[in-house]
N, C-alpha and C positions, 0 to 999 in steps of 0.2 A: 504493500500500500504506500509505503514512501518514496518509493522507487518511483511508482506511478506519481503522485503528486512533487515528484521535484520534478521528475520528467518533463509535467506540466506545464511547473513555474519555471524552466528551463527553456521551454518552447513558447511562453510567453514573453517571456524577455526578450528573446529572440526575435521574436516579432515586432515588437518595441521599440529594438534598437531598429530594425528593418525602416518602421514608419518615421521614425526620427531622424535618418539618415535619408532617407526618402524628400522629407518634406526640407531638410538642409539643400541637398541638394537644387530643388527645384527653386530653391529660394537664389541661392549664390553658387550653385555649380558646383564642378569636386572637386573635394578637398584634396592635398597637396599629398596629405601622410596618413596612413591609420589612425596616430597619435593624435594628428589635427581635427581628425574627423572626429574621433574621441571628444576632445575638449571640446568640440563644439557643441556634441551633441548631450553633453554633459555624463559620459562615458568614458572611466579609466581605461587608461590602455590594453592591461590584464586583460577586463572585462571584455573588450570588447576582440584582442584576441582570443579569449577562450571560447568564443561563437563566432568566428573569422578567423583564419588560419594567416590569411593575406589579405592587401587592399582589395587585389586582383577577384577573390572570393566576394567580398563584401558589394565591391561596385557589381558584379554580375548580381547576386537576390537582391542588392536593391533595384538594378535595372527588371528583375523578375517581377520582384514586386509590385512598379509601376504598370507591367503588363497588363498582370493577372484583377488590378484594383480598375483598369480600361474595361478591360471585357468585362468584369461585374458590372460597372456600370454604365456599361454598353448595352448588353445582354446577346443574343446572338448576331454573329455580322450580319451584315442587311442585304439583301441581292446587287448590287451596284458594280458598279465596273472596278475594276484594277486599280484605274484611276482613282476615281472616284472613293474609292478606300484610301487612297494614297488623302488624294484632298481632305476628308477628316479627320485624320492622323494630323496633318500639318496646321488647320484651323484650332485641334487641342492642343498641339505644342506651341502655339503664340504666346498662351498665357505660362508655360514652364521650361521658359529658354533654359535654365538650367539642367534638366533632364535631357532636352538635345545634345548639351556640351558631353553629358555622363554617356548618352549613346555615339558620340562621335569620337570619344576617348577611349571608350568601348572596341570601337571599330578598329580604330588607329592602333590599341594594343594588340588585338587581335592577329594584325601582320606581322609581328613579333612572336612565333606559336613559342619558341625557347622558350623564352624571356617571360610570355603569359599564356601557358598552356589550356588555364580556366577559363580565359575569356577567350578564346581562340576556338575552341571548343563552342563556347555557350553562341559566338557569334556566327561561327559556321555553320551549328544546327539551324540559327535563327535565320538566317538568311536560305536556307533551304528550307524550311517550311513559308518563308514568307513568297518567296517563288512560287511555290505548288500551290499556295492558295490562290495568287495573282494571274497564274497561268489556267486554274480551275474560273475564272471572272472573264478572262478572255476568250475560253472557250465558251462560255455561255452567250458569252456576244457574238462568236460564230455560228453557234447555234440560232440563235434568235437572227440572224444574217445580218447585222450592224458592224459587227467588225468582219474584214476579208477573209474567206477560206484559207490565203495560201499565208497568212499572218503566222508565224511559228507560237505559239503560245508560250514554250522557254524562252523563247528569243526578245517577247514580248514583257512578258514579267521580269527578265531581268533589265530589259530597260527603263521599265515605270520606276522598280525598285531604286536602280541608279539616279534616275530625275529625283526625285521625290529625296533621297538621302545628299544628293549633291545638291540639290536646292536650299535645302535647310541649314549645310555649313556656310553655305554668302550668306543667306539670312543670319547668323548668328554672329558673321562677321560685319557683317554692312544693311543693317531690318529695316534702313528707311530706303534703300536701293533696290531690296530683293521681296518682290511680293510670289509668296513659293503656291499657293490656289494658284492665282490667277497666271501664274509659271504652267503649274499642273494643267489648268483649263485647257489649253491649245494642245496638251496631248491627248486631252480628252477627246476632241476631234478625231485624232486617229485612233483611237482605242474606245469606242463609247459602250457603253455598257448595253446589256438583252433592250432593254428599254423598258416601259410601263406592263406589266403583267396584264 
């Protein structure tokens, strides 16, 4: 029975530190050091090693985290196109520039697999399920005959993917120069989703 209940209080703290780091994040970007991220969050370093092995771990559940708290409160993706999934991604990350910077440092580590083999890992799978979802939206649009039969649908999903992630680093470098919708909009053109059920 204590097993169990520290278990608990173990996997709630964890969680805690998750949301606290989460909401840092989103607030001012990420942090420098584990230790920094610590003090911020008002978390010893011990502590917050002993449920993070590495930074490299921590930035991947919190990037998990923000996922997983989208799709709640999302609820199921909606039929739309490729795009068009890309467009509402990038309308909810206006308000948490910070979390672009966490997935763009994400990313950047990720070509380092040595040096970050967790997030190399976490970014690899994520990018290959975000493909097979994007390339499943394209074929619906060929299905419904909006988008062209001879349209590759990998070929396709990974280009949205690319627009959509390359749009978003000018945006967080230059947000009164780069408007990433109205960027996406004109690919939506070529890529329009089934249409109206």
């Amino acid at each position: 029975m204590t097993n169990g209940r520290s278990y608990r209080k173990g996997a709630q703290r964890r969680a805690q530190i998750l949301l606290s780091a989460l909401d840092l994040f989103a607030r001012r970007g990420v942090g420098a050091s584990l230790r920094a991220i610590g003090e911020a969050i008002g978390v010893s370093h011990a502590a917050l090693r002993y449920y993070f092995a590495t930074r490299d771990e921590l930035l991947v559940e919190v990037y998990r985290t923000h996922e997983a708290t989208v799709r709640e409160e999302g609820g199921p993706a909606p039929a739309i196109s490729a795009v068009g999934l890309m467009e509402r991604s990038a309308e909810r990350n206006r308000s948490i520039p910070g979390l672009v910077e966490l997935y763009a440092t994400l990313t950047t580590d990720a070509l380092q697999a040595e040096q970050h083999p967790v997030t190399h890992r976490f970014v690899h799978e994520r990018f290959r399920r975000v493909r097979a979802d994007l390339a499943e939206r394209v074929r619906a649009g060929q299905a419904a005959g909006t988008v062209p039969a001879d349209v590759d649908p990998q070929d396709a999903a990974a280009l949205v993917a690319a627009a959509s992630d390359g749009l978003q680093l000018q945006w967080l470098l230059d947000p009164d120069a780069v408007d990433v919708r109205r960027s996406l909009a004109l690919l939506e053109r070529l890529l329009p989703g089934p249409g109206p059920a």
